[in-house]
C-alpha positions in Angstrom: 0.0 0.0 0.0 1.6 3.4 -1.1 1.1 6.8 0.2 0.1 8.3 -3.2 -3.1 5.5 -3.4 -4.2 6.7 -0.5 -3.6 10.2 -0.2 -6.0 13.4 -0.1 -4.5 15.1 -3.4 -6.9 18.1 -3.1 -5.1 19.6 -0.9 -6.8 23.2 1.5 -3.4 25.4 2.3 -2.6 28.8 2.7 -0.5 31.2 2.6 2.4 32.1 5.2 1.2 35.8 5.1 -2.2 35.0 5.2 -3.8 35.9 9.0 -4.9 33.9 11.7 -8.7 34.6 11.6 -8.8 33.5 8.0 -6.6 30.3 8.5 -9.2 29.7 10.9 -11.9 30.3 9.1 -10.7 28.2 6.1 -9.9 24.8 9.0 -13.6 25.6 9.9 -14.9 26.0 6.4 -13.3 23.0 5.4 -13.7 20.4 8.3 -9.8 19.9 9.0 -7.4 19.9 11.9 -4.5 21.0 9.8 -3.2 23.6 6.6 0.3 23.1 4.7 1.3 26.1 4.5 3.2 27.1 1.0 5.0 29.8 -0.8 5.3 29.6 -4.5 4.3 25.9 -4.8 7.1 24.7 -2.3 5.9 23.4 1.6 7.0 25.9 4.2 5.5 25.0 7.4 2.0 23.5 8.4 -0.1 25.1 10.8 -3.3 22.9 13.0 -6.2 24.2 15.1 -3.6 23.4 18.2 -1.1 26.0 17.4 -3.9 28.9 16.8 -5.3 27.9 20.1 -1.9 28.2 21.3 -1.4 31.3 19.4 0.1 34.3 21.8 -2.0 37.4 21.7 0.7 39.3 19.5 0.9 36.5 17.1 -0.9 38.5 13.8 -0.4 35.8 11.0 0.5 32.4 9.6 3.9 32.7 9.8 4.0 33.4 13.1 2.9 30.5 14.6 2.7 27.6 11.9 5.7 24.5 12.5 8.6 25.2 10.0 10.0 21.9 8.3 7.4 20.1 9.6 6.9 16.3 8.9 6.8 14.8 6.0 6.2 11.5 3.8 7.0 11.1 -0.2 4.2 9.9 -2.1 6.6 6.5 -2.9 6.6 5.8 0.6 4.3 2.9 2.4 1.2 3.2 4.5 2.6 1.6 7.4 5.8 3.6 7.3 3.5 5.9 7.5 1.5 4.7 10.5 5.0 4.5 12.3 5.8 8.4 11.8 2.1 9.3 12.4 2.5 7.6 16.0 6.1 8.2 16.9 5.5 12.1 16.2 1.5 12.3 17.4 0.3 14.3 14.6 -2.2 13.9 12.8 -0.9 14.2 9.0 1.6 14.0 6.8 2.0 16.5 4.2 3.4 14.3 0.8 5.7 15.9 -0.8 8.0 15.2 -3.8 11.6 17.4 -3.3 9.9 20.6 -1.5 6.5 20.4 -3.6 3.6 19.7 -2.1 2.1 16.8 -3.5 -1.1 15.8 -1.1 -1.5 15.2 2.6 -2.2 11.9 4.6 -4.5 11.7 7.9 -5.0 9.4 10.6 -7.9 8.1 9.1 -6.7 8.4 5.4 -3.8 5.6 6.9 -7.0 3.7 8.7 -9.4 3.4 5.9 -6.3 1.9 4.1 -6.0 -0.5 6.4 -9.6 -1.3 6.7 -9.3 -1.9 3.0 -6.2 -4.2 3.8 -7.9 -6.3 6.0 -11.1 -7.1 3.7 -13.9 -6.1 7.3 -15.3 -3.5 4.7 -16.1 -6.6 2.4 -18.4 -9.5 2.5 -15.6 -11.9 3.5 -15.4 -15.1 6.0 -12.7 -15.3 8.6 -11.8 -19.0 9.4 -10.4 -20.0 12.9 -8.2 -23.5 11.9 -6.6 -25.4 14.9 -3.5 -27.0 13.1 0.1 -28.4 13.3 2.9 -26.3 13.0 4.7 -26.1 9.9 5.2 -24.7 5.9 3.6 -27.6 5.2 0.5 -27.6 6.8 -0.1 -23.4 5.7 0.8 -25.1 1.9 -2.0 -27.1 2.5 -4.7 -24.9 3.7 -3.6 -22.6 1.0 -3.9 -25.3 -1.6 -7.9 -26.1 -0.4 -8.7 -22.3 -0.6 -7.1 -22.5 -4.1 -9.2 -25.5 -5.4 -12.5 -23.7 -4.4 -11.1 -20.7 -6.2 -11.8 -18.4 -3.0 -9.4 -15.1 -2.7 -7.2 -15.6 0.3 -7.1 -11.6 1.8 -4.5 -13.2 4.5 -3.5 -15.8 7.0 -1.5 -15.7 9.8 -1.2 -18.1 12.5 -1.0 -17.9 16.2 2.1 -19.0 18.1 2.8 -22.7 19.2 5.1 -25.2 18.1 2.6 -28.3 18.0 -0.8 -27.3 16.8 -1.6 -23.2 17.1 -4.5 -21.4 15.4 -4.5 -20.2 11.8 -6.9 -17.4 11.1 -8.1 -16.6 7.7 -10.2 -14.1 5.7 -10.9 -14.9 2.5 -13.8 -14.4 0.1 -15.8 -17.2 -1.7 -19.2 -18.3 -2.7 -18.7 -21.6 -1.6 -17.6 -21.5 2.4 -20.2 -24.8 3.1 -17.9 -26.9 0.8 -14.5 -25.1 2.0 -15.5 -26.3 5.7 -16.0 -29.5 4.7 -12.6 -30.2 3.1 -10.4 -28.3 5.6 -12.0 -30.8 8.0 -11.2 -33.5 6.0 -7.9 -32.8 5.6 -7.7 -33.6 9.2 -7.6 -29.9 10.4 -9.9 -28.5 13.4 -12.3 -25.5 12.1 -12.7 -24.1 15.5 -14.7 -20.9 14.1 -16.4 -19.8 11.0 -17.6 -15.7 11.0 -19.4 -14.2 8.3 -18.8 -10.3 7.5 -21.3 -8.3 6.0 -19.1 -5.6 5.3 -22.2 -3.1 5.1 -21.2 -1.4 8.9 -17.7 0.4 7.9 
């Protein structure tokens, strides 16, 4: 998943010079917690409804309060990489840029919807609960029954344990009756079989 998929490329900023009361007035207008800030096409600071709060009574305009060389994320760059600087810095965005231009800006929930999308809950999907033994071969095997019922695998990670452990999977099929029945006779446990109606997200 890269940054430029997943991106907001219409992009509200303003001006360095522009004042206070209208950078506020544009967050409020526009429903967001945060403006690039640019000068000639070229990112020079980033200002949020935080630092006018914070603003002190002699601060007049953008300039004077907005975070010079603030974050930032290319557009090459990966969602989770992302989600890391996001985190490690507690903002709330990420201007992209590409050199010094302003390319788009990434959110907190720009980076969550991505991995809602990831994960397949925003679909009609099943997740599988599989009790089996540890191993390649027995993941080769559970792969290779999702293959012959031609269901899309979205992932599959198993739990820890060196005997038998859990394997979840999400996957989407048509034909999850007939899937059950042949992971069970493969001699695996299906513990747990959850539908998603991926119509609440």
């Amino acid at each position: 998943m890269l940054v430029r998929y997943h991106m907001s490329s219409r992009v509200v900023s303003v001006e360095p010079k522009v004042s206070l009361d209208a950078a506020r007035r544009l967050l409020e207008g526009n429903g967001v917690r945060q403006l690039p800030v640019v000068h000639d096409g070229l990112l020079v600071g980033i200002i949020s409804d935080r630092d006018l709060r914070a603003a002190a009574a002699d601060a007049a305009t953008v300039e004077d309060v907005m975070t010079r060389d603030p974050i930032t994320i290319e557009p090459s760059r990966s969602v989770d990489e992302a989600a890391r600087i996001l985190r490690r810095a507690k903002v709330n965005a990420l201007p992209v840029v590409d050199g010094d231009r302003l390319e788009g800006i990434l959110s907190t929930a720009d980076v969550l919807d991505a991995f809602v999308l990831l994960s397949g809950v925003a679909e009609p999907t099943y997740r599988l609960v599989i009790e089996a033994p540890g191993g390649i071969d027995a993941d080769k095997r559970l792969r290779q029954i999702l293959l012959q019922h031609h269901s899309e695998l979205l992932w599959m990670r198993r739990s820890s344990g060196r005997q038998r452990s859990q394997v979840h999977v999400r996957l989407r099929t048509d034909h999850i009756d007939d899937i059950a029945t042949s992971i069970e006779a493969a001699g695996f446990d299906l513990l747990a079989t959850i539908a998603s109606a991926g119509n609440d997200l």
